[in-house]
C-alpha positions in Angstrom: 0.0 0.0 0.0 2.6 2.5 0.8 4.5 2.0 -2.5 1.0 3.3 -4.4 0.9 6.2 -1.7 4.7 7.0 -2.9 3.7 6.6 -6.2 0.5 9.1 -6.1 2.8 11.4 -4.5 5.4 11.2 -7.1 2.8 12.2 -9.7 1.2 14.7 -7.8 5.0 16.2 -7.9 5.4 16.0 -11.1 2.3 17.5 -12.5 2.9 20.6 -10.0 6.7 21.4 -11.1 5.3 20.8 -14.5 3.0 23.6 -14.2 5.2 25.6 -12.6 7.7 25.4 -15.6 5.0 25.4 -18.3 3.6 28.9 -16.2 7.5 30.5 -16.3 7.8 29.6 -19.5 4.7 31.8 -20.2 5.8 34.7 -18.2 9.0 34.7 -19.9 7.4 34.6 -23.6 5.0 37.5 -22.6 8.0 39.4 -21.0 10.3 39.1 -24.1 7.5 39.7 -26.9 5.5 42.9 -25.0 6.5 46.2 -27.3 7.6 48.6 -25.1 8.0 52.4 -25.8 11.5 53.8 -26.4 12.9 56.1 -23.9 12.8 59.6 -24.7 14.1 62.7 -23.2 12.6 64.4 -20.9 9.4 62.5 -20.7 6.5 64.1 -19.0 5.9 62.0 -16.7 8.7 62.4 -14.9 8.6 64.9 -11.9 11.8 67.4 -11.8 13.1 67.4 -8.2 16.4 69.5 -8.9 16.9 71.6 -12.2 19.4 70.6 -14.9 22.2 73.2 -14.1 22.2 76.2 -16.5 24.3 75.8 -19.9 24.7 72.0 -19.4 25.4 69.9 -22.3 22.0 68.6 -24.2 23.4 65.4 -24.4 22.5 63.5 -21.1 23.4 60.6 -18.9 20.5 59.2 -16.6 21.1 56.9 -13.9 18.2 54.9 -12.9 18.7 54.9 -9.1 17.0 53.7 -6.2 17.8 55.1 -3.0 17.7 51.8 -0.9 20.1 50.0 -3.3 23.5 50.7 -2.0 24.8 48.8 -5.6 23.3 51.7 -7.5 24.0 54.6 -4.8 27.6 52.9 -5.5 27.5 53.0 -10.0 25.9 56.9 -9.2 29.4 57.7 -7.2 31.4 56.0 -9.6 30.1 58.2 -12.3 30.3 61.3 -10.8 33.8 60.7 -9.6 35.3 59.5 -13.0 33.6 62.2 -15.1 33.0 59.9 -18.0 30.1 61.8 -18.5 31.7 65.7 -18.7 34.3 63.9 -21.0 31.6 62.6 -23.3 30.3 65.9 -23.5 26.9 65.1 -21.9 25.2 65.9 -18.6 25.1 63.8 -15.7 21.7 63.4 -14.1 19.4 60.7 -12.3 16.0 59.1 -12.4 14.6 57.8 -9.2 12.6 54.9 -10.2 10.9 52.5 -7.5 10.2 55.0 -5.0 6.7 55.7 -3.9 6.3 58.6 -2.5 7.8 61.8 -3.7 11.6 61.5 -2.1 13.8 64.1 -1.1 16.1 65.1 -4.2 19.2 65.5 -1.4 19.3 61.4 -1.3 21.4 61.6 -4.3 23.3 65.0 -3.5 23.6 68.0 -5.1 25.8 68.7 -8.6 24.0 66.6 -11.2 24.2 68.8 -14.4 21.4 67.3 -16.0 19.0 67.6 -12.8 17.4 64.8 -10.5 13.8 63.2 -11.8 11.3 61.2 -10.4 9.7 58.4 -11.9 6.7 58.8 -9.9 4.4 56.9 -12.3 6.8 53.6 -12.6 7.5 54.7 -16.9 10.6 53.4 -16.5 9.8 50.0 -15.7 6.0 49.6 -17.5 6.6 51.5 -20.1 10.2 51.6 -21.0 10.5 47.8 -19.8 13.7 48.5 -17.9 14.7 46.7 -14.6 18.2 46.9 -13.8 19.1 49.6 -11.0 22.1 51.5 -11.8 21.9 51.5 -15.6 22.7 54.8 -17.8 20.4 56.0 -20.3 22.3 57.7 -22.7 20.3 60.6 -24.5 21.3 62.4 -27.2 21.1 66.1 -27.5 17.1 65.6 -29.7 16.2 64.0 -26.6 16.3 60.3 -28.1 17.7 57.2 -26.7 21.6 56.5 -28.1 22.0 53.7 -25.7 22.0 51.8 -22.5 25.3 51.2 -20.4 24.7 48.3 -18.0 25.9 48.5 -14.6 28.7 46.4 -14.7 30.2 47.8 -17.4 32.9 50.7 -17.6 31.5 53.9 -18.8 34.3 55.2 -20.7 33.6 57.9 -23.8 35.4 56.1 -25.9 32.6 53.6 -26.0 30.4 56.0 -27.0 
């Protein structure tokens, strides 16, 4: 009797880690075939918390920062001490995405050329489809979207 119990069970497994793959699978196919908008810049939806500075560059680099992610707070230093954004000829700047309610532009500091912004609607995830804290949006000067720089990756100008 206890080998049919076993074997009941053994199914019962099966058929729920089945579903639970067939279920992720889905997720995934809907996640990588929804048509998302492309970035522009600025977007309306966006709240200005600090002003771009006066006679900055058009060109912009946005960090997507959250304030409780110390990775991010970390790729936002990096930046602004390197100056790979000055010597690109662009403005440095920052999006708070993921925050709630309207946060104090001061939790990113003060000296961001191309101003801080608030995502306060979530475009930047549901609409752009981004997800990675910490990533630079790099806008040219018309306001379009020239390209992403992940993270992890050095942000020199040359790679521009």
């Amino acid at each position: 009797m206890a080998t049919g119990f076993t074997a009941g069970l053994n199914r019962i497994a099966l058929v729920v880690a089945f579903a639970l793959f067939a279920a992720l699978g889905v997720f995934w196919w809907r996640e990588r075939t929804r048509h998302y908008e492309a970035p522009r810049w600025p977007d309306a939806s966006l709240v200005q918390l600090v002003a771009p500075a006066a006679g900055a560059p058009a060109a912009r680099w946005i960090v997507a920062v959250n304030p409780g992610c110390p990775h991010c707070v970390a790729r936002l230093a990096e930046l602004r001490r390197d100056g790979v954004a000055r010597a690109a000829g662009a403005a440095l700047g920052v999006l708070l995405v993921d925050v709630p309610a309207r946060p104090d532009s001061l939790v990113v500091g003060e000296g961001l050329d191309a101003g801080v912004w608030w995502d306060s609607t979530g475009a930047w995830r549901s609409r752009w489809g981004h997800r990675v804290y910490g990533e630079t949006l790099v806008f040219a000067p018309g306001g379009s979207l020239e390209r992403v720089i992940a993270p992890t990756t050095a942000a020199s100008p040359a790679a521009r």
